[in-house]
N, C-alpha and C positions, 0 to 999 in steps of 0.2 A: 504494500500500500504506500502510498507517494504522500509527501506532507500536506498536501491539499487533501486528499481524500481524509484522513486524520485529522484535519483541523476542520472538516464539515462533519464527520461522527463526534466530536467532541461538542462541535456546537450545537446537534442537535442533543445530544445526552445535557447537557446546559442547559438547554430548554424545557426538556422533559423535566427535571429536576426542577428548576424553578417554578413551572409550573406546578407541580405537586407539593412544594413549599407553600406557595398560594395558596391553595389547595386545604389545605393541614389549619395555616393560617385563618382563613374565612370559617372552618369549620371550629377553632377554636372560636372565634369571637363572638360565632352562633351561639356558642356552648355556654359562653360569659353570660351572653344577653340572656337564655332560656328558650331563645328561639330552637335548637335543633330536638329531634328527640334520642332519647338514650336508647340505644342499641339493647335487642334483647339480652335479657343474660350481663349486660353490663351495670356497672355500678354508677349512678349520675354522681356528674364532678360536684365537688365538693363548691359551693356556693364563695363566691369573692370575696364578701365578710368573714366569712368562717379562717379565711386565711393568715397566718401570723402578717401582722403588719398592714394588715387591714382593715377599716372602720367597721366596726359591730353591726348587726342589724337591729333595726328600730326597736324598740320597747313597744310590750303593750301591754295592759293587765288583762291574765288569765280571768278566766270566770270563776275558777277555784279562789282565784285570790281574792276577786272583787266580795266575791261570798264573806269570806276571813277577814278581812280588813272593813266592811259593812259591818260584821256583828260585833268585832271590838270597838268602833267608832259609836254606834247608837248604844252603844254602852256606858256608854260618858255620858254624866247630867248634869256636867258645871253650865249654866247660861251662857259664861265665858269662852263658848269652843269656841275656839277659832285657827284656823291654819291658815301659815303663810307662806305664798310658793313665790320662788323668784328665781329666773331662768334668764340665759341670753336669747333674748328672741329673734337674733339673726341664726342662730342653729333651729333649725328645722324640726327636728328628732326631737331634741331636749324640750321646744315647744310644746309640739304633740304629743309629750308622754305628760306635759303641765296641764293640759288641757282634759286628759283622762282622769287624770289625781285627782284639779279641781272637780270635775262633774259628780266623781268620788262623794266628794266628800260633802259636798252638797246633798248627795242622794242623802246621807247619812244623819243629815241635819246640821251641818255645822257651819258656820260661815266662812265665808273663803276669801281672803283677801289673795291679792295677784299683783306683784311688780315686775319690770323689766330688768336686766342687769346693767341698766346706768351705763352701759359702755364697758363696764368688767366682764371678763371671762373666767368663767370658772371651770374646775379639773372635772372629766370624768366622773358620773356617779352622783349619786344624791346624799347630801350633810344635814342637818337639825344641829342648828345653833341657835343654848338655851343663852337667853340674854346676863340670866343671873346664875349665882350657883344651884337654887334650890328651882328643879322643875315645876311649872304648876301643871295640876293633873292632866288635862288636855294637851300639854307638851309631851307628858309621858305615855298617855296614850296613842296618839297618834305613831310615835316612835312604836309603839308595842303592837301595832295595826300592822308597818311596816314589815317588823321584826316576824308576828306568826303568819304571815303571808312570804313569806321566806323572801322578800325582797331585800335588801343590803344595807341599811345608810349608815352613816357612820356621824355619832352625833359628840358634841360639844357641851357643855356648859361655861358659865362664867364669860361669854363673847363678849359684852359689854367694857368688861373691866379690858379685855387681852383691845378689844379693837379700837380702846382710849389708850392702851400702853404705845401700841403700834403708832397711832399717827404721834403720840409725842414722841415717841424714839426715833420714829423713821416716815417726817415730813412726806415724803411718796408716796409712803406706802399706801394704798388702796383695797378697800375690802368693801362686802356691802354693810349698811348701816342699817341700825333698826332704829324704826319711829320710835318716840317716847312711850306712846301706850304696846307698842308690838313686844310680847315676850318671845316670842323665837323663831325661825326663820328656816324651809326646807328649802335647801339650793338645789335646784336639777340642773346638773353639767351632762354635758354629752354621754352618750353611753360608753361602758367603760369597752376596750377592745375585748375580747375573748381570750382568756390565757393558755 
């Protein structure tokens, strides 16, 4: 075979190849989107969230939970329920899992107050920070709503006294602040990744 004839089987094995990288390519991004369907006998890919290094999939409350978190909320008989959710409402996700809380907890009888995050961004996951040391009962129930619904938060007390320490020590520093009458505060930050 003469260089010519070799340098046109090469080109077309180049082509074939490339084409089939194509090929491979297109059916991967079907696969990302949900558009293809899985092959019998095959296992469907593992969904893009699910992947290290990936953003979580959205939050939602199970019906098991709303059950669980309903019957400890209308449990509580202070007048004083009240919960406060405060979210960046440029995240999307964190929004609409504020939006399910609130409706929560309204079903449940309590009153709901709702802020924005002022421009602060907060971490992954949901906080309750108690303004003083001692909870009042409605602060603790709600956490306990959270808690036997096996949902996560990770709560605080004493915020008042720590988020007056911070701005005198460190002028910058920025946190959310609670009104005067508000005792405690559930931050909903982004879903946390999947570990």
């Amino acid at each position: 075979m003469d260089r010519r004839a070799l340098l046109i089987v090469a080109a077309i094995v180049g082509v074939a190849a490339a084409g089939l990288y194509i090929a491979k390519l297109r059916a991967d991004v079907a696969t990302l989107r949900g558009e293809a369907d899985t092959p019998r006998g095959a296992q469907p890919a593992e969904p893009a969230a699910n992947r290290p290094g990936m953003s979580a999939p959205p939050r939602s409350i199970t019906e098991q939970q709303r059950q669980t978190m309903l019957e400890v909320l209308k449990a509580e008989t202070d007048p004083a329920r009240t919960v406060w959710l405060q979210t960046d409402e440029r995240n999307s996700e964190a929004a609409a899992y504020q939006k399910q809380l609130a409706e929560l907890f309204k079903e449940a009888g309590w009153k709901v107050e709702q802020r924005g995050s002022a421009g602060l961004t907060f971490k992954p996951g949901l906080y309750l920070l108690v303004g003083e040391e001692e909870w009042p009962s409605y602060a603790s129930t709600a956490y306990d709503a959270f808690d036997k619904a096996g949902i996560e938060v990770k709560a605080a007390r004493g915020y008042r006294a720590y988020y007056d320490q911070q701005k005198k020590e460190k002028p910058g520093w920025q946190g959310p602040a609670l009104a005067p009458t508000q005792t405690y505060v559930i931050l909903i930050g982004p879903n946390p990744p999947p570990a």
